[in-house]
C-alpha positions in Angstrom: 62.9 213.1 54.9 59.5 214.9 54.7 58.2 217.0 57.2 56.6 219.8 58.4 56.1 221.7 62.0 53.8 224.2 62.8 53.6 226.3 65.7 50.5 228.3 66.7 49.7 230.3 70.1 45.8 229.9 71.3 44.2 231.4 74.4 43.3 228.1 75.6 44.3 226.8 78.7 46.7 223.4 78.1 44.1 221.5 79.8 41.8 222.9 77.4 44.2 221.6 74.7 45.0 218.3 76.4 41.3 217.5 76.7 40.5 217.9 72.8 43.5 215.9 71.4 43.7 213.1 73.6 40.9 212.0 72.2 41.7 210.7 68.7 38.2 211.1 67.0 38.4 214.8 67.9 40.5 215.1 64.9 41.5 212.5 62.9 38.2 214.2 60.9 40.6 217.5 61.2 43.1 216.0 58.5 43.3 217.5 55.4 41.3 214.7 52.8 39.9 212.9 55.1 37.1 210.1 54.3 36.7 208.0 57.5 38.7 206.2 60.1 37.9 203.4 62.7 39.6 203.3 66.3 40.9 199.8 66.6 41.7 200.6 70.7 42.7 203.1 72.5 46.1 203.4 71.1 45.5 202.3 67.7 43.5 203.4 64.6 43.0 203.1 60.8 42.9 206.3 58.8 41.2 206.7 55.0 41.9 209.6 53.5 41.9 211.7 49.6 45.8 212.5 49.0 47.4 214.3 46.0 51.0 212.8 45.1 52.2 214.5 42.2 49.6 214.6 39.5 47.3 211.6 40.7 44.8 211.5 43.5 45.0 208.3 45.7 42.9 206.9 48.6 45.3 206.8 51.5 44.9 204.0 54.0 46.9 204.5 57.3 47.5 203.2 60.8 47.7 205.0 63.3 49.5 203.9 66.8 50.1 206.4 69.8 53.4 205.8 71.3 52.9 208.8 73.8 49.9 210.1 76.1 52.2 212.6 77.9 49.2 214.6 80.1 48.6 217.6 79.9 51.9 218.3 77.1 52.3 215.9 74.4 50.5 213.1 72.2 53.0 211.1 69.5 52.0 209.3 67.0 53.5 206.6 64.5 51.9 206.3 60.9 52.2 203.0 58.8 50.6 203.2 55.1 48.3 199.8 54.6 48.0 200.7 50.7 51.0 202.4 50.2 54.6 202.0 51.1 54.7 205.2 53.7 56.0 205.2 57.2 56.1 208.1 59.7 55.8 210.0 62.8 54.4 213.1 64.4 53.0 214.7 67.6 51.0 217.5 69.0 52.6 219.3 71.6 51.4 222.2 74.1 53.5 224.5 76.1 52.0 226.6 78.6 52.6 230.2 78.1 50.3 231.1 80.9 47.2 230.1 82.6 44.7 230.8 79.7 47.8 231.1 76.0 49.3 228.0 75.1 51.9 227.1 72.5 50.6 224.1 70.5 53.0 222.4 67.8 52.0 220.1 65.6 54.9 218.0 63.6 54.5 215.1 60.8 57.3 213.1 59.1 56.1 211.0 55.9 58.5 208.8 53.8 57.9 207.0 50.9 60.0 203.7 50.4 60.1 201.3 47.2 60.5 201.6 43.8 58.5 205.4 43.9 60.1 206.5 46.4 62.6 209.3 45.0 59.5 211.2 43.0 56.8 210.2 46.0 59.1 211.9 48.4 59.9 215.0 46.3 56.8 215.7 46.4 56.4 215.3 49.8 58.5 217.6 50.7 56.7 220.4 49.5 53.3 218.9 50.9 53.7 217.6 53.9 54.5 221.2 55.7 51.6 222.8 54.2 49.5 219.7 55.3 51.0 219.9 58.9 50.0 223.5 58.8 46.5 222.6 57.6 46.1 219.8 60.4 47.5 222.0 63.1 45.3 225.3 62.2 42.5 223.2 61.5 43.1 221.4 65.5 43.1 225.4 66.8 40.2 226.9 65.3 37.9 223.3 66.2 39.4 224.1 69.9 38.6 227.7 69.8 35.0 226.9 68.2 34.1 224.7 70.9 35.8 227.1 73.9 33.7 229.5 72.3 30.5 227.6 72.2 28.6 227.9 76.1 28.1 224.8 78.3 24.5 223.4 78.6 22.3 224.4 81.8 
């Protein structure tokens, strides 16, 4: 099976952390290739992104559906391809290291099924940890560029 974790430390609060990826639009733009999605509720959305498998580019269609809001420590996630024959998982999880350093992990499990399936997923498993790497550094530094950024008076 495919899949990649990535573990960062930030000097965010969890709250902090809890408040940016709760909110799905916050960043579904974050992942790697992405073109545009469309929140369908509050627990589901549709994602279109630009992905490389193996030598040829492909426009990615996904859906997205939470299975988790765990406040302030967890968000999981299940992915279903709508163009492609892909199924999945992953989260983003925070553990409090202290009041203002948090442990945030992000984790992503992608499978291809059907007849490509054997060279799709070989593939995969070299990409998909360096895209949950991306997707999880790319999450931090949009959360430290906004804690950085001072409120309005």
């Amino acid at each position: 099976m495919p899949q990649g974790l990535h573990e960062i430390e930030l000097d965010l609060s969890i709250s902090t952390i809890w408040e940016f990826v709760s909110v799905m639009d916050n960043w579904i733009p974050l992942v790697p290739g992405y073109i545009s999605h469309e929140i369908i509720h509050a627990r589901q959305s549709t994602w279109t992104f630009s992905g490389d498998i193996g030598i040829m580019k492909k426009k990615i269609q996904l859906q997205v559906d939470i299975t988790d809001w765990i406040q302030p420590t967890l968000v999981r996630f299940t992915l279903t391809g709508l163009n492609e024959n892909f199924a999945g998982d992953g989260y983003f999880q925070a553990q409090a290291l202290s009041l203002n350093r948090t442990k945030m992990t992000g984790f992503l499990d992608i499978t291809a099924k059907g007849v490509k399936a054997p060279m799709v997923n070989a593939f995969l498993k070299t990409s998909i940890p360096e895209l949950t790497q991306e997707l999880t550094e790319a999450v931090a530094n949009r959360m430290k560029e906004l804690a950085s950024i001072p409120p309005h008076t």
